[in-house]
N, C-alpha and C positions, 0 to 999 in steps of 0.2 A: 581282739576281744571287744565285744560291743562295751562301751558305757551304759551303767544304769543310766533309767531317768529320772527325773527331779520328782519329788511328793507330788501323788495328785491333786493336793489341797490347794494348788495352784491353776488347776486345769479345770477350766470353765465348759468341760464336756457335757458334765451330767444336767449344764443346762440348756445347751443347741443353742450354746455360741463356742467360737474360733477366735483366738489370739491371734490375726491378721499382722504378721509384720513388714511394714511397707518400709523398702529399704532404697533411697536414694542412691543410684548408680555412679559413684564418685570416680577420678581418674584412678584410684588405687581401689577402691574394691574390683570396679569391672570397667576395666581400659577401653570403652568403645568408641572405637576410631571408625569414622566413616569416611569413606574412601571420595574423594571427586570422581565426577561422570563425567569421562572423556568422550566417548562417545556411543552412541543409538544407532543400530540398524534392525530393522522393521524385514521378518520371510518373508519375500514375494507374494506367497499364498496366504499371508496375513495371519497366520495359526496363531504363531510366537514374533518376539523380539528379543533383540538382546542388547545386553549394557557393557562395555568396556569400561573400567577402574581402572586409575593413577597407580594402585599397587597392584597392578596385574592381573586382577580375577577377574572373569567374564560369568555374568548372571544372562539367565535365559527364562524369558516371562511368558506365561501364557496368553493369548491375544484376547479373550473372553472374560476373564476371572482376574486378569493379570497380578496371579500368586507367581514366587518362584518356582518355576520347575526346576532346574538345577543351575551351583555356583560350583563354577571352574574354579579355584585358588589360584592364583599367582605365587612368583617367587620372588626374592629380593633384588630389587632393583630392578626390574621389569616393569614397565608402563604402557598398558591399551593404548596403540594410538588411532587405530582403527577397526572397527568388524562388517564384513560382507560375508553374504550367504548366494552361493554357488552351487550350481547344479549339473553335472554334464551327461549325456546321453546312457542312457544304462544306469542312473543312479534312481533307486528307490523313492528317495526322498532329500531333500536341502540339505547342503553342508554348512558348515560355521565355516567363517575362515579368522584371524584378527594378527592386524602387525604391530610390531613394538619400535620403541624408541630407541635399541638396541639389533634392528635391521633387519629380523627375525618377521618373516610369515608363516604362520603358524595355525593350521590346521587342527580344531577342537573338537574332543569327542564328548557328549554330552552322558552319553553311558558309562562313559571311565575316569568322566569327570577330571580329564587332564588332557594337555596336546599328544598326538598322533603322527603328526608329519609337520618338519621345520624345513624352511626354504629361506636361502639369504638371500639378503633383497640387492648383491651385490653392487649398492651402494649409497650404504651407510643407513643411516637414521629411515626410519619409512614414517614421513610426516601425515600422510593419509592415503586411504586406499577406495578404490570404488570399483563394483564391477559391470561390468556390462550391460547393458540392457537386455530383459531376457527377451526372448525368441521364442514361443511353441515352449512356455516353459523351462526353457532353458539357458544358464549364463555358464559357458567355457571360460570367458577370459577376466581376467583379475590387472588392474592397474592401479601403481603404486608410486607415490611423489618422495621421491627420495633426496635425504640431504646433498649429495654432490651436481642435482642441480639438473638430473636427467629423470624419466618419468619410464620404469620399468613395467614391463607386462611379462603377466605369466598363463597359463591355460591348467587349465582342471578338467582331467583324464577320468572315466568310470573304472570301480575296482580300483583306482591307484590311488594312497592318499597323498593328500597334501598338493601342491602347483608346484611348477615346471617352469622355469625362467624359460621365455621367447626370445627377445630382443629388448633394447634400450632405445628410446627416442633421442635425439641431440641432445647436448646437456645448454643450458643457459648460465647465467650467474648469480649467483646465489644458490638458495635449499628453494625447493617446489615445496610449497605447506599447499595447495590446494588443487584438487582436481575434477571434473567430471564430465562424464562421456555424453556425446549428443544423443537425442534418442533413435538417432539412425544408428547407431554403433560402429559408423565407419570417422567418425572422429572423438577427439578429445581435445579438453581445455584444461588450461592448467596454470598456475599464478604461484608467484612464490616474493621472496625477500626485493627482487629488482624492482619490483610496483610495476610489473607488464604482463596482459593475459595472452597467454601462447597459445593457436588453435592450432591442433596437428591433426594430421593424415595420417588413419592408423597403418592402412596398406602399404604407403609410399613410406612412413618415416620423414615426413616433412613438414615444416612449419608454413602452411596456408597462411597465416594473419599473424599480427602482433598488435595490440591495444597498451596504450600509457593509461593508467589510472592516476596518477598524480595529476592535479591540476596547478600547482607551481613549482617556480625553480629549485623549491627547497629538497631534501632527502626526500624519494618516493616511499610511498608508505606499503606495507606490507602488503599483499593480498590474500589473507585467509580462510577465504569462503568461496565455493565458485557454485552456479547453480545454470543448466541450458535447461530452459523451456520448452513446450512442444513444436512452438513454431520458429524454434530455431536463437531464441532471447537471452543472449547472455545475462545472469543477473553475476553480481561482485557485491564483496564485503570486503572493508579493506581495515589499517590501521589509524585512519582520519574517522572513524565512527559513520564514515556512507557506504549507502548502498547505491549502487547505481546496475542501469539496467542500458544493454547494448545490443545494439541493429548486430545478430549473426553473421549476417553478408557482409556488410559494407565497415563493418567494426566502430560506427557512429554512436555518440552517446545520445538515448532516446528520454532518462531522465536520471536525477541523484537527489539523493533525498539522504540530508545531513540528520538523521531523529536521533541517534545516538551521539555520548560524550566519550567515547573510546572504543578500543578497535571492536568490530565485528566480527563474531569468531564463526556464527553459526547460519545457516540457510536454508529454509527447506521450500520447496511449492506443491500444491493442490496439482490433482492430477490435469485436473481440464489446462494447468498452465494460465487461470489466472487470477491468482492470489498466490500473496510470496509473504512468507513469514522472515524474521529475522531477529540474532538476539547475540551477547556476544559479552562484553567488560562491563558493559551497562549492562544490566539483567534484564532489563525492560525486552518482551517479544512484541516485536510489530508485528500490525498486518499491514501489507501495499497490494491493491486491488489495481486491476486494470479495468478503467470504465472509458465510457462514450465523451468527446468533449462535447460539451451545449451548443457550443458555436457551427463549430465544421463536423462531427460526430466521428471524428479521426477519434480513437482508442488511446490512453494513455494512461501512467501509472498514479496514483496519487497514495495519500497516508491513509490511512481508516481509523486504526483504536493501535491500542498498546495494553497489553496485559506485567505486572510482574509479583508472579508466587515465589520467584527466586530471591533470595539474598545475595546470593555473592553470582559470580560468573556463570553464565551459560554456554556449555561450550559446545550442544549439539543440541538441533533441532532433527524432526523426521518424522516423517506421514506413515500412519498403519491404515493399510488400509486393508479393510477385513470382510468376507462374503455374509452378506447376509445380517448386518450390522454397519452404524451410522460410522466411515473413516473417522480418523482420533490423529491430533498433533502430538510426537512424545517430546519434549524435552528435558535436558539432564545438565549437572553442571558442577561448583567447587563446592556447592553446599550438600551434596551425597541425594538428592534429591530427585525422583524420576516423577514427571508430573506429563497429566495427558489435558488437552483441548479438545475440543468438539472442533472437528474442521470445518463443517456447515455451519456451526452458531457459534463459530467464536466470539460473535461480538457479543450474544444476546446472554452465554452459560460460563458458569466462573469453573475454570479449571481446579482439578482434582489431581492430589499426591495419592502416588501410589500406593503408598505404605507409609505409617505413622511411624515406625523403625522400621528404616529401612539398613540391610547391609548388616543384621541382627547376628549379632556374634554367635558363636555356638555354648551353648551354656547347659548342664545337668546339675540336678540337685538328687544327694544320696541320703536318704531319711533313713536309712537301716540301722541309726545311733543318733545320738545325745549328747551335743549338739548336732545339726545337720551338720550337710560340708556340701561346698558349691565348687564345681569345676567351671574354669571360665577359660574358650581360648579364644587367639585372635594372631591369626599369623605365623607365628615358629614358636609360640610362647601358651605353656598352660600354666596359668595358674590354678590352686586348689586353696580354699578360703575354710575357717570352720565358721559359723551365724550365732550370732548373739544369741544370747538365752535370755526370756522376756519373765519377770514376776511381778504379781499383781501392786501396784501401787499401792503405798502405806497411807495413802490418805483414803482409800475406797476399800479399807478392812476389816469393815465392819460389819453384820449379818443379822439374822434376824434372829426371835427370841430362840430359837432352837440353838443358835452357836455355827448355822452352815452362813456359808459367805454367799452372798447376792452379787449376779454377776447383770449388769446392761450392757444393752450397744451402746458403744461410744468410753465406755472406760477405760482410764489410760493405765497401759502396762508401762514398769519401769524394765529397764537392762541392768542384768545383772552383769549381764558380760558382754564386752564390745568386739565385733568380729576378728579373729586374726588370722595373718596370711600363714598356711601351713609348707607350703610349698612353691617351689615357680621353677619349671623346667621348661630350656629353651632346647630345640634339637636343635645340630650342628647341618643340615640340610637348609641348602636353600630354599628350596621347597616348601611352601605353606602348607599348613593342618587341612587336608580336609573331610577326614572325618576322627571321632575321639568319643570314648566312653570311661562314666567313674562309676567303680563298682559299687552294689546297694550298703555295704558297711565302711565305704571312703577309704578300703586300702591299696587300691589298684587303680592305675590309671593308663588305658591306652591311647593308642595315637595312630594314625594314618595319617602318610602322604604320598608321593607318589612314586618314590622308592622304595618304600618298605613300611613295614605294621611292627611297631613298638609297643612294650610293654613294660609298664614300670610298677615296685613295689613300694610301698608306702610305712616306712618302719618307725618304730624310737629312733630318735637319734643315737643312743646310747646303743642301740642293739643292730647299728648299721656295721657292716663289714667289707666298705668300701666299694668303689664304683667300678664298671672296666671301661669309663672313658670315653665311652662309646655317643653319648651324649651330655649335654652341658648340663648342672644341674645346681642351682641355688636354694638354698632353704635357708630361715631365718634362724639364730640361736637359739635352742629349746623346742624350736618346731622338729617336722616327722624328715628323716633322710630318704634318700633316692635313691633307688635300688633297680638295675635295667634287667629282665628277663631275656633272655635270650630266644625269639620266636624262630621255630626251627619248619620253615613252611616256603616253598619254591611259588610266591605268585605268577598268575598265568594273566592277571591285570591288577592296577591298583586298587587298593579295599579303601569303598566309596560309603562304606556304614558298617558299624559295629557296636553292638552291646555287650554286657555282662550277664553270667546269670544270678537266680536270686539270692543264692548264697557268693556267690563270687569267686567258684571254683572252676568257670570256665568262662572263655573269652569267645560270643558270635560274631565274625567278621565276614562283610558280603563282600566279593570283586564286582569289577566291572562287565565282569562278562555272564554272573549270574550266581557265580560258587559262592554259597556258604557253607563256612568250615568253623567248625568247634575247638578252640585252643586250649589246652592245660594250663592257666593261668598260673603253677608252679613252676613246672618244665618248659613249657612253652613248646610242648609238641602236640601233633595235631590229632584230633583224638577221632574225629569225624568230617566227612564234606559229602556235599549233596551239591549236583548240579540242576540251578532250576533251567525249567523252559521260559522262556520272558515272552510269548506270543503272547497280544492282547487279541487273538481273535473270539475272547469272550469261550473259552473251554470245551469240553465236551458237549455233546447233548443233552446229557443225563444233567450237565450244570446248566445249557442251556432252561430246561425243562424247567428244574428247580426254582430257578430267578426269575420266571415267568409266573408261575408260581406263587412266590412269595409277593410278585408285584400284584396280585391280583387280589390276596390276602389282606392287601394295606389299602384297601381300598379306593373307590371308584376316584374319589378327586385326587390318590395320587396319579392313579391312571390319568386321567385327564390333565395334570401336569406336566406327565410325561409325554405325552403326546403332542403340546405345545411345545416342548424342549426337542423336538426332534432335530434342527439343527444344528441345537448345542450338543447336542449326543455326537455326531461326527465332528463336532468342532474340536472336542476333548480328545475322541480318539484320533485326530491327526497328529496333536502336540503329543502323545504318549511316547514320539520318538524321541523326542528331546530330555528325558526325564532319563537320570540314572539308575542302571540297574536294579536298586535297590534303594529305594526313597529311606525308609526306617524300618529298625526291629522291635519290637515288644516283648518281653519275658513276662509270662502266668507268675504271681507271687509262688507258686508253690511248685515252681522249677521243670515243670513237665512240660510244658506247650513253650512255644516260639512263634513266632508271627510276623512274618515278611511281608512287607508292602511292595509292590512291584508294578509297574505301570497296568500288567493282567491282572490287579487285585490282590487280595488277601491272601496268600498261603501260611497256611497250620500245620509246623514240624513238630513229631516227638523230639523231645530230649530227655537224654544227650546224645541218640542213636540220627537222631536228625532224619528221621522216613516221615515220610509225608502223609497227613491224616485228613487230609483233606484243604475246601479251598474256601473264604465265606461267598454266600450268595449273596452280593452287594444290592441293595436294592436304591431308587431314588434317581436323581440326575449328576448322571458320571460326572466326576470330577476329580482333578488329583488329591492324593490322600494326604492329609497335613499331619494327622496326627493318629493317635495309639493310644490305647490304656485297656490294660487288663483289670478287671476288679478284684477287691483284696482277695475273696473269694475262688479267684479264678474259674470262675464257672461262662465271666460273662466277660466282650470286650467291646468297646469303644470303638468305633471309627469317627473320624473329623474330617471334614473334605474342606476344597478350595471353595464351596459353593455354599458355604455356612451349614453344613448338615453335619450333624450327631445320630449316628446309629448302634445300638447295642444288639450283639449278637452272640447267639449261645457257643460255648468255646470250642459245648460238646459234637453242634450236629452245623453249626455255621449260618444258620438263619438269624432272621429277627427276632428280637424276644416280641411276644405279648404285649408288654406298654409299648416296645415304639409303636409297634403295629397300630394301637389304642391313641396314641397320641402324637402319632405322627405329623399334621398337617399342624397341630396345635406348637409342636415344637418348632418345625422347620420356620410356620410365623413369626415366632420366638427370635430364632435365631437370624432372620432374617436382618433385625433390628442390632446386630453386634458390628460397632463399629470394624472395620478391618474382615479379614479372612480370620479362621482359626488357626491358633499358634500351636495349640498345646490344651488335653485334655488330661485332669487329676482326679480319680477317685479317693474319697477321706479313707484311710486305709484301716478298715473295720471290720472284721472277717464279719460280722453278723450284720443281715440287712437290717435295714434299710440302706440300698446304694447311693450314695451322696458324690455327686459331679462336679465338678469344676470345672468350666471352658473359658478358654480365658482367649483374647486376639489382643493386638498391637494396642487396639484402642480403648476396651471394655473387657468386663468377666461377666458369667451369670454361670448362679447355682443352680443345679438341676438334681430332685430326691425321686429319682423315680421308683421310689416305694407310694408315691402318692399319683394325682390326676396331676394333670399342666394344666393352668388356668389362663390366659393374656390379661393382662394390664393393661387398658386403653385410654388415653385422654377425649374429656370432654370434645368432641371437635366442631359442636356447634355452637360453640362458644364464639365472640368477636375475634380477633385473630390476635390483639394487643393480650386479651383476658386469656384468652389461651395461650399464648409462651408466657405470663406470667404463672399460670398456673404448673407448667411446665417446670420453672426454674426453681422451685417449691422442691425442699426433700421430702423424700417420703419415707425416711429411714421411720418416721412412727407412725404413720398409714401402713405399711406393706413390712412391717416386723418378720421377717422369715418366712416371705411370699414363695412360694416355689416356683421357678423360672424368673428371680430375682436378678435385673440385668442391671449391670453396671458401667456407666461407662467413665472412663480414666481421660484424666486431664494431662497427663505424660504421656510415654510412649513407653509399654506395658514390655521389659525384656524375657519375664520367665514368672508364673504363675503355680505354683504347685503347693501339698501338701509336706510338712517335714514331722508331721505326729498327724493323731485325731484328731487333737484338737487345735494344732495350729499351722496354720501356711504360711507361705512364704511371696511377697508380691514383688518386684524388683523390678523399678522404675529408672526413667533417664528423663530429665525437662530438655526439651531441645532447645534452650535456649541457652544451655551451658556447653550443650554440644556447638555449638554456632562457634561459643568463644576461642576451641580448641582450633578450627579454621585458620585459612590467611587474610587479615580483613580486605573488605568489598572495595566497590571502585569511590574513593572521598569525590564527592562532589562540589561543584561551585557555581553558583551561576551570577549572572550581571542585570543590573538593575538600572535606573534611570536617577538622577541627582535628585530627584522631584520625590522617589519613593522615602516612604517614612523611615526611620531606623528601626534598632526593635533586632538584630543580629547576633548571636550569641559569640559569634569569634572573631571577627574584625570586617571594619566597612569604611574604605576611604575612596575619595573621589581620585580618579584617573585621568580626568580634562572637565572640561567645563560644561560638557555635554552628557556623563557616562561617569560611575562609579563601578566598584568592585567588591562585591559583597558575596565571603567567605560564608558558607552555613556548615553547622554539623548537624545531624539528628543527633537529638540527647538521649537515644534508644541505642545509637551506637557508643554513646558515652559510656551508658553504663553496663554493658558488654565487658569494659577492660575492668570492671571493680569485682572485687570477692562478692558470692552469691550472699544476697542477707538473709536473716529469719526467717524460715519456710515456715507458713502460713498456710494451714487447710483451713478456708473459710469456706462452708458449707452455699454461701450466696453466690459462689464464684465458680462453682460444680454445675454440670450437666445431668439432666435428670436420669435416674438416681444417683445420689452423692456414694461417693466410695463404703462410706463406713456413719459417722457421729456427728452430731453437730458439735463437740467437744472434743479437741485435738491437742495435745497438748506437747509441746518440745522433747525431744530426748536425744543429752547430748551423744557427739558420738556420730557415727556415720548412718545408724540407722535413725529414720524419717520415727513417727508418730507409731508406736502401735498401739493398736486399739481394738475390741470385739467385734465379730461382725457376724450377725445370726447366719447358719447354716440348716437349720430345722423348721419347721414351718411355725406358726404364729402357736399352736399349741404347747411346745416347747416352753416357750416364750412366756406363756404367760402361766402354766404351770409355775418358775421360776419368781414368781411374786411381780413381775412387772406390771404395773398400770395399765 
């Protein structure tokens, strides 16, 4: 049974403002652990890439937008320790491959969102892997540095998943951590713990060469990194912090360059072969060029620049290189961090993070009661939380002569009640979550992994009647007990996304192969299923026609946009293979419609018969779909692409409404300016228009009322450029009072943006600077000084001979990393133009951050309300 809700005489509706509660993401509200980036591999055909994770999950990026297309999950104790993509004759399109630190090559399907085919790498540890150079397209064999000391090869067959052990090269001493093949493909190099680089013959099985990379008697130092050049250039990374670069024939060292203070883990080079990047315990990525010397014009390697976005370790570098677009450096590392380089201008262009949250937990808010309730998961563990409940400050209680209370932007709400955890169930599968839904009145909670689809109920504690064991299940005293449903349903692949519907009487779960099925969320039997077709060949003719159509209708300059986009149109539909089944569902508030995102677009099931009522007619420039939202109404829904585009379409007949149409070009400009990709789109849930939007990305929100025009907000820009970012840095929360297309951009890393009433939402934040501290700290450095230099040293500095002292540094940035966070401070001077909310922010203890009003209506509202 729902909860009432609290008197309205608390709810600042009637005057178009929102109780904004901005909730700081603490280790026990919402556990966001981000994984290390072991390692980067970039498709051949540059579409996508993909990321290996320390906890096992393998992410797959789109090469143009570089949003996620789809996250593999891991399971416990498994760790990425490499990914190559493979192709063999008769295959349609690129395979994933990635090995673990448990000896496991493993074959990943990006549609089923889990492994396909496992191959042991029969022996032991597979410290990295690389494959072939392709050919006409195409890479057969697979080579893998395994712990016992020998360097395995496998072949990749069409029609058959997964690789094929071959044969084993000689084994040496020690574990092989590094390997890669020349670009003839008839050998291979390889380095491990002895500090010697091994050149083999793949045909023969023999060791051509052998190279010492130590240069004294002492312990040889590790070889980490290996990299061959076009013209045959050994380059090394070792555990002395050099890199050094070697004659391929004669095994002679041509030069070493000491720029790091510990080992080097990572390597990549420029296609031409000459530029080599490097980066490793030091975060710092070098460049070393090959130029002309001045004297004799003999060619040789020297230093150039050094970049570092990282904080802690980098442990892979790798070139994307993409048609028809400038190539990009990725690198990744302990700090969960994917960041790209301009490889032509690395010296001149400061490198760009991929994502402001990255590795973004899976998170749903159920507004269907009072208080809300937020499900949060992350790995084998869901928690379910219930949100504070916010009432107006007894010092802003006062009203005008009539007795009604005056509400502004910027007034501080107090908490009447501070968040509590309701539940937390951990399944007994190794297996990570990866996918999970909380029903709209928070009493049902499912789960997917890659065994099975789970269902749990949400009771009194007092009216629980025990468990059947079947999964682990913790609740706090007085909180709700856990109740497992028993799902009575024969999967044909793992269910990769699921929703609830709007009453919470049945459970939508997609597989991997396309089926959505309709669950009795009592019984757990299945009530309906529909298998889709997943072709993106863009539909019948008849939808052909249509989407022609409607593009003609939005007129001439989006034509013309799209007609510029014409590469990016087939750049999108290559990467549609890599995208799961079924991206996300949406349920119509009023339980009839369902809304499947599919790499082919929009499909619109009745429910709960689940028949197909059509498909929308997507208009704009294709791009993967990030988000969903039906309007309270259900008449009209939302699309969000990876491309910053917002489209509302009728429920009934699948087109564009009217205003996009009207304001299209004006929003897409809009949107253009939001930090991040789209996360997540909230309509205020009001059955009666006027439609009020929320779009919110990683790094910004903006309000969108399209019951009105879009107007742009543009800064002076002939302004001197000093006069211009100051006017910039300037709020405008009292210039632009409930401006429509009100952009916001956030000074955190934005995790879930939604409404949980009319009149108030929900913001949920992380500072990554707390996220840093959860890390292993970085590499402590030290460096040496001359006896001559001044003092001035924060942690000790004594002389070592009479020539030479030794002077200890810390940063006092990493000092205070280890202290408890202090005072969180919204100072409006310290915000990016527009500031979040007020220039008056005021404490509130407790886990939740400041809340505060923040107009949703446009300035008429506003000032109807007696404001100034």
């Amino acid at each position: 049974m729902k909860r009432p809700r609290e008197a309205a005489a608390d709810v600042p509706d009637a005057h178009g403002l929102t109780v904004l509660h901005r909730v700081r993401a603490s280790s026990k509200l919402v556990p966001w652990h981000v994984a290390a980036v072991t390692c980067i591999a970039a498709c051949p055909d540059g579409s996508v890439f993909a990321a290996g994770y320390d906890d096992g999950k393998v992410e797959v990026f789109d090469g143009a937008l570089f949003n996620c297309l789809a996250r593999i999950p891991g399971s416990d104790g498994s760790e990425i320790s490499s990914i190559a993509w493979a192709r063999a004759p008769g295959d349609a399109h690129w395979r994933l491959f990635a090995s673990t630190l448990d000896g496991s090559l493993l074959e990943l399907s990006c549609q089923q969102l889990q492994p396909i085919a496992a191959t042991d790498s029969f022996g032991g540890a597979i410290w990295c892997m690389r494959p072939a150079p392709a050919a006409a397209g195409v890479v057969k064999q697979l080579a893998a540095a395994c712990g016992d000391g020998s360097v395995k090869l496998f072949a990749v067959h069409g029609a058959v998943a997964g690789a094929e052990y071959v044969k084993s090269l000689p084994r040496v001493e020690g574990n092989v951590l590094a390997l890669a093949w020349h670009p003839d493909g008839r050998s291979i190099v390889s380095g491990g713990s002895d500090g010697c680089i091994h050149c083999w013959d793949v045909q023969r099985g023999t060791e051509r060469q052998r190279i010492t990379v130590g240069t004294s008697s002492a312990a040889p130092p590790c070889v980490w990194s290996l990299t061959v050049l076009r013209d045959g250039t050994i380059v090394s990374g070792d555990g002395d912090g050099a890199v050094q670069f070697w004659d391929g024939r004669f095994g002679t060292l041509l030069a070493r360059h000491q720029q790091f203070a510990a080992d080097v883990l990572a390597l990549a080079a420029s296609p031409d072969g000459a530029s080599v990047w490097a980066s490793g315990v030091d975060p710092r990525v070098a460049l070393f060029h090959l130029v002309p010397d001045k004297a004799t014009g003999a060619p040789h390697w020297v230093f150039l620049d050094r970049k570092q976005p990282h904080t802690h370790d980098v442990r892979s570098l790798t070139p994307l290189l993409r048609p028809d677009s400038d190539p990009l450096l990725l690198s990744g590392g302990n700090d969960g961090q994917l960041v790209l380089y301009s490889l032509e201008r690395f010296l001149k262009e400061h490198p760009t993070r991929q994502s402001k949250s990255p590795q973004r937990p899976l998170l749903q808010l159920a507004a269907g009661l009072a208080p809300a309730r937020l499900l949060h998961v992350q790995g084998r563990t869901l928690s379910l939380w219930q949100l504070g409940r916010a009432v107006r400050s007894q010092a802003l209680a006062g009203g005008d002569a009539a007795g009604a209370a005056k509400h502004f932007e910027g007034d501080h709400w107090d908490l009447a009640a501070l968040p509590s955890q309701l539940a937390s169930i951990t399944t007994r599968s190794s297996s990570h979550i990866a996918a999970a839904a909380l029903s709209p009145d928070g009493s049902a909670v499912a789960a997917a992994d890659r065994g099975r689809l789970r269902l749990f109920r949400l009771v009194a504690a007092a009216a629980a009647d025990g468990d059947d064991g079947d999964d682990a299940a913790d609740a706090a005293a007085g909180a709700l007990a856990v109740q497992t449903v028993k799902v009575s349903v024969k999967l044909d692949a793992p269910v990769v996304c699921c929703a609830f519907s709007s009453n919470g009487q049945l459970l939508f779960a997609a597989t991997g192969s396309g089926r959505v099925l309709a669950v009795d969320a009592s019984s757990g039997e299945v009530a309906a299923s529909l298998q889709l077709s997943l072709s993106s060949g863009g539909g019948s003719s008849s939808t052909t026609g249509k989407r022609a159509a409607a593009a003609a209708a939005s007129g001439s300059q989006e034509q013309q946009q799209q007609q510029g986009q014409a590469p990016q149109q087939s750049w999108c539909a290559g990467s549609a293979v890599y995208m799961p089944a079924v991206s996300m569902m949406a349920v119509a508030p009023s339980g009839h419609v369902l809304a499947v995102a599919t790499a082919a677009g929009v499909e619109l099931l009745s429910v709960p018969q689940l028949q197909p009522r059509g498909r929308l007619i997507l208009v704009g420039e294709p791009a993967p779909i990030t988000a969903l939202a039906f309007s309270p109404n259900s008449k009209f829904i939302a699309v969000g692409t990876a491309a910053n585009a917002v489209t509302a379409y009728s429920a009934e007949t699948g087109m564009p409404t009217q205003w996009t149409l009207k304001n299209h070009a004006a929003l897409a400009e809009l949107l253009q300016q939001l930090p991040g990709s789209i996360q997540g789109l909230s309509f205020r849930p009001t059955p009666a228009e006027p439609l009020s939007l929320l779009v919110h990305s990683a790094g910004g929100l903006c309000h969108i009322d399209m019951a009105a025009g879009l107007s742009l907000h543009k800064p002076d820009t002939k302004q001197p450029r000093t006069k211009r970012n100051a006017a910039l840095s300037k709020p405008e929360a009292c210039s632009e009072l409930g401006r429509n297309g009100r952009l916001l951009k956030l000074q955190h890393s934005c995790l879930l943006l939604g409404h949980t009433s009319a009149s108030e939402a929900l913001l949920l934040e992380k500072p990554w600077a707390e996220q840093l501290q959860t890390l292993l700290p970085p590499l402590y450095r030290h460096s040496a000084a001359s006896s001559g230099s001044s003092g001035g040293c924060d942690c000790c500095c004594s002389n070592t001979s009479s020539s030479e002292a030794l002077l200890l540094e810390k940063p006092w940035a990493e000092q205070l990393q280890t202290l408890l966070p202090p005072l969180y401070r919204h100072r409006h001077q310290q915000l990016l133009l527009p500031p979040p909310t007020a220039l008056f922010l005021a404490r509130v203890e407790g886990i939740h951050e400041p809340v505060a009003a923040m107009p949703l209506l446009p300035v008429a509202a506003a000032a109807a309300a007696g404001r100034p």
